[in-house]
C-alpha positions in Angstrom: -45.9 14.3 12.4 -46.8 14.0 8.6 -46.5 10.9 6.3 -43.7 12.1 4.5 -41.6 12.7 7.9 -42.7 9.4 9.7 -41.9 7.3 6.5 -38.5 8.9 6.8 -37.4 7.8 10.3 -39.5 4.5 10.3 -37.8 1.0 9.2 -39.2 -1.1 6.3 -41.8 -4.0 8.3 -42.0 -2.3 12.2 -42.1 1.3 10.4 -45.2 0.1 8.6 -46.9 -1.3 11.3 -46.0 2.1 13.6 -47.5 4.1 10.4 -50.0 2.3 10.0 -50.9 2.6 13.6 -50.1 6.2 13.4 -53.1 6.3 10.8 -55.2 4.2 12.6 -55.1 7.0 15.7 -55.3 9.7 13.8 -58.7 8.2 12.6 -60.0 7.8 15.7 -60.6 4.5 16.0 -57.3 4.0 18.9 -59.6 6.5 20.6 -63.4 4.7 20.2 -63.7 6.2 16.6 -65.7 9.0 16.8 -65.4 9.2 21.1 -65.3 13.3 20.5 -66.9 16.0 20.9 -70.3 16.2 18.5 -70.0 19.5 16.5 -73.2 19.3 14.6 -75.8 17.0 13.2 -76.6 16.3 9.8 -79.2 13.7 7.8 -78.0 11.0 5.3 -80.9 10.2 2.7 -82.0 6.8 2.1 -80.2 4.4 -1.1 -81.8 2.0 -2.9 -80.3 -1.4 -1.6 -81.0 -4.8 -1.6 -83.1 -6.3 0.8 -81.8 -9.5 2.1 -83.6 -12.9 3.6 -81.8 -12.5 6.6 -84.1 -15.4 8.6 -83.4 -17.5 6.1 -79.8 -16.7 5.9 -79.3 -17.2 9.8 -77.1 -20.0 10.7 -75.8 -20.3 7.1 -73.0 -17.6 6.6 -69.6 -18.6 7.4 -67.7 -15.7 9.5 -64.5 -16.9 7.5 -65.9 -16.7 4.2 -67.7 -13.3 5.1 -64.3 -11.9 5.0 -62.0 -9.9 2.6 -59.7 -12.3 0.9 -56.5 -12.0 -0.6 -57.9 -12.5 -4.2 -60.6 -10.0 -3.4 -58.1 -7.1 -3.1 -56.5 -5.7 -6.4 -53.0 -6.1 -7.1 -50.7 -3.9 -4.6 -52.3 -4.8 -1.5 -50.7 -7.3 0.2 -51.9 -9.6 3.3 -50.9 -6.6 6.8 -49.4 -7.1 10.1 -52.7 -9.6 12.3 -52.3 -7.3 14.9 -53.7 -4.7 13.6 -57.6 -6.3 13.5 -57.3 -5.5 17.3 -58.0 -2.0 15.9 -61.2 -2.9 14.3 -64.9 -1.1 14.1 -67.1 -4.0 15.6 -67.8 -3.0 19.1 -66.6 0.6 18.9 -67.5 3.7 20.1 -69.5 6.2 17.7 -70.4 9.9 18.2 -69.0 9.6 21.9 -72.1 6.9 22.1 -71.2 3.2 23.0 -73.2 0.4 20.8 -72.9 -2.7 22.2 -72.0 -5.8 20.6 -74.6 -8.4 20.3 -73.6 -11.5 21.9 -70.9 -13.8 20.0 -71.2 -17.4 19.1 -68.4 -17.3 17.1 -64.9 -16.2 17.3 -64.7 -13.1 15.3 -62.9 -13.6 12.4 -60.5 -10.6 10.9 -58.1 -10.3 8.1 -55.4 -7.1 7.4 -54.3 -6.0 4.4 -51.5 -3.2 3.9 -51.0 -1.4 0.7 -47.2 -0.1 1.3 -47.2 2.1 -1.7 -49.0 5.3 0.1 -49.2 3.2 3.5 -52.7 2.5 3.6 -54.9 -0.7 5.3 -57.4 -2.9 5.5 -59.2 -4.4 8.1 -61.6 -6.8 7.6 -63.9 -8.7 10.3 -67.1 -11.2 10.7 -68.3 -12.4 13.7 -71.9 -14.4 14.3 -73.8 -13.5 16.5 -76.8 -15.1 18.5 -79.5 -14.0 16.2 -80.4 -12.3 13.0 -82.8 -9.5 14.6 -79.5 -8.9 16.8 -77.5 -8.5 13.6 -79.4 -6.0 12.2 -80.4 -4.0 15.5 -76.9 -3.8 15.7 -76.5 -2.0 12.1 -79.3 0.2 13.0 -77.8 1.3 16.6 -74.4 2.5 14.8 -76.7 4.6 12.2 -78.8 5.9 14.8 -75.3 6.8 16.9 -74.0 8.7 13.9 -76.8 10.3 13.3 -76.3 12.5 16.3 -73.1 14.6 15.2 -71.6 14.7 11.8 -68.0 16.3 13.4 -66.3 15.0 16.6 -62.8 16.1 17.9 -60.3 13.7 18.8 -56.7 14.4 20.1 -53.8 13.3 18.1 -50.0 12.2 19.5 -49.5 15.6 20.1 -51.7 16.0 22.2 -53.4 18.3 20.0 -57.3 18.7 19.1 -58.4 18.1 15.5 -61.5 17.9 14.5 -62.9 15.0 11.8 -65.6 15.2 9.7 -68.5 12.6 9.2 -69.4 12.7 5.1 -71.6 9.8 3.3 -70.1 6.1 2.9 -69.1 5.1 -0.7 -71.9 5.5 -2.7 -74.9 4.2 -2.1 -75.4 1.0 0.1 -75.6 -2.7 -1.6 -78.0 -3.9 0.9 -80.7 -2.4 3.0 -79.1 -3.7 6.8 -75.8 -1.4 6.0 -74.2 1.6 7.4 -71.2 3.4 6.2 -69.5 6.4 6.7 -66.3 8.3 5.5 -63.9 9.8 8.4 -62.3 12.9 7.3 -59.3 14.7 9.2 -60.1 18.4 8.6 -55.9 19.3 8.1 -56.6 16.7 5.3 -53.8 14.4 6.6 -56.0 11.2 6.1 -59.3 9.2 5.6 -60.8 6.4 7.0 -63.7 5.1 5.0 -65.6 2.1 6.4 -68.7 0.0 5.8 -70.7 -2.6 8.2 -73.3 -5.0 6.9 -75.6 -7.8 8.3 -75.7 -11.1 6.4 -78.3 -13.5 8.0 -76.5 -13.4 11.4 -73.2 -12.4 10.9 -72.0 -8.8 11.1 -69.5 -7.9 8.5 -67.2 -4.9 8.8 -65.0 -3.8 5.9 -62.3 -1.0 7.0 -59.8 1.6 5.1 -57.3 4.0 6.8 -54.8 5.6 4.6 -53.6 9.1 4.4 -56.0 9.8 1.1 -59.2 8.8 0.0 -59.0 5.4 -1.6 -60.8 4.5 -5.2 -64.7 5.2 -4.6 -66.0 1.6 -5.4 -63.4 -0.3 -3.5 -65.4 -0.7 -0.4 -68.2 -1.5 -2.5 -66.5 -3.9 -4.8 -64.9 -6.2 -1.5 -68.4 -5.7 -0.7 -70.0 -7.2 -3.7 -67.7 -9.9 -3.5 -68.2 -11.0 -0.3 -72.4 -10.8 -0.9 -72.1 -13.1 -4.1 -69.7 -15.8 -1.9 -71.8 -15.9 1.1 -75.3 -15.3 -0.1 -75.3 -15.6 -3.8 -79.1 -16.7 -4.4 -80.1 -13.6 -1.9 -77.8 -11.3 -3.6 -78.8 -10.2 -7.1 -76.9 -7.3 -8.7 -75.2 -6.5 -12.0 -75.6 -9.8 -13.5 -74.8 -12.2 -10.9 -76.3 -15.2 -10.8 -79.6 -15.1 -8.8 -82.6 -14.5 -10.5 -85.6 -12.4 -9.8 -89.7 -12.9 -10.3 -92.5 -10.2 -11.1 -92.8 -7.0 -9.0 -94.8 -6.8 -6.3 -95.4 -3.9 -4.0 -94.0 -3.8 -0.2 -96.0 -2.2 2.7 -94.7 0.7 2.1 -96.3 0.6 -1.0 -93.2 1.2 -3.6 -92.2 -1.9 -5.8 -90.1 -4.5 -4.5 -88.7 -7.7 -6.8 -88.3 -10.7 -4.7 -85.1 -12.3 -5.7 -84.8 -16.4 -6.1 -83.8 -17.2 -2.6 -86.4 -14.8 -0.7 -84.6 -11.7 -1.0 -86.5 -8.7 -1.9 -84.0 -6.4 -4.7 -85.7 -2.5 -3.9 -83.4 -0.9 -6.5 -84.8 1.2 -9.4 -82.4 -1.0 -11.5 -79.8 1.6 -12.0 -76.4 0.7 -12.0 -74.3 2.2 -9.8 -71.5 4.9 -11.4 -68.7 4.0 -12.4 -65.2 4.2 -10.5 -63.5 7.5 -9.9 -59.6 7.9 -9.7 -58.3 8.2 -5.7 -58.8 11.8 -4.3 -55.8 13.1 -2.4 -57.0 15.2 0.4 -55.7 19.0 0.3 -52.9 19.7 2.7 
């Protein structure tokens, strides 16, 4: 079934939810994300990130405030059916590899957002958990998953096989305890692109499923956002408001600016490019 046909046959709010659902499968994530087959392997170079105070940070995030908010999104994206955050990436399977949750001390707070103009979504979600070494073990232990395969199989509601590519996140990551990757149905029938980040320690995941590739700095841009609400002294970028002191050099011997706040910004102090247009996917 393609988007063109479903949209047919399906009503105006349950057809939305049922294609949106339908994309969500098709994804992977219905089936543990990337609980396939691994293909091949392949090696993701290191960005230039921000590196965040995260002990200091501990205890101080709000899960609720670490999510995407309606004023966050851009006009056309409206607030999505709740149930769909059951669908999320926090806990998931990757690579056919399960990475465990750290334990929660929080309720894990989620937000959905639809975009009913090329049925896409949103799914946003923050949960604490009991520590900030947990946080970002838990970032590295989904990196290290995906680093095993970059193409898994997955069987649609066919019950046919189709295999999904693994390709680079959005440009290059805003912090150093980040990992993101783009989900790519090889038939080009749709793209998840998704991003998870540790902020003191809360785990932030940011979500998009749609039947073509979304703008290339949206991720990023919720992303920002959410980093200049919840950490704004640790995050320094573009402007914002925190403000940085004289280089010094890190252990591993490159130079590092320690940002007001503790943070350590190891950009080069390039800006990131500029948006691109949406890229359909060929048929």
């Amino acid at each position: 079934m393609n988007f063109a046909a479903a949209s047919k046959h399906l009503g105006k709010q349950g057809g939305r939810f049922l294609l949106l659902a339908l994309v969500i499968v098709a994804t992977g994530i219905g089936l543990g994300l990337a609980a396939g087959y691994p293909v091949s392997r392949i090696q993701f170079q290191d960005s230039e990130a921000v590196r965040l105070d995260q002990a200091r940070l501990a205890g101080k995030v709000d899960p609720e405030l670490a999510l995407t908010s309606q004023s966050d999104v851009a006009v056309g994206w409206e607030a999505g059916d709740p149930a769909l955050s059951s669908f999320g990436l926090l806990g998931s399977d990757f690579c056919g590899e399960t990475v465990e949750l750290p334990t929660e001390v929080s309720p894990k707070a989620t937000a959905v957002f639809a975009k009913p103009a090329d049925s896409s979504a949103l799914i946003s979600e923050a949960v604490r958990v009991e520590d900030w070494q947990s946080a970002t073990e838990y970032i590295d232990s989904v990196s290290k998953a995906l680093s095993n395969c970059d193409q898994f199989y997955r069987t649609d509601l066919a019950g046919n096989r189709l295999q999904v590519e693994i390709k680079p996140g959005p440009g290059d990551d805003l912090i150093t305890d980040q990992v993101s990757r783009k989900f790519v149905a090889s038939d080009g029938s749709n793209v998840q692109v998704w991003s998870m980040m540790a902020i003191g320690d809360v785990i932030v995941a940011t979500d998009y499923l749609g039947p073509a590739a979304p703008q290339k700095s949206l991720l990023r841009d919720l992303e920002k956002k959410i980093l200049l609400r919840v950490a704004p002294e640790n995050f320094a970028f573009g402007g914002a408001s925190a403000t940085s002191t004289p280089s010094t050099v890190s252990p591993e011997g490159s130079p590092t600016t320690v940002l007001e706040g503790g943070a350590a910004d190891e950009s080069s102090g390039d800006q990131p490019a500029s948006s691109e247009s949406s890229t359909t996917l060929p048929g």
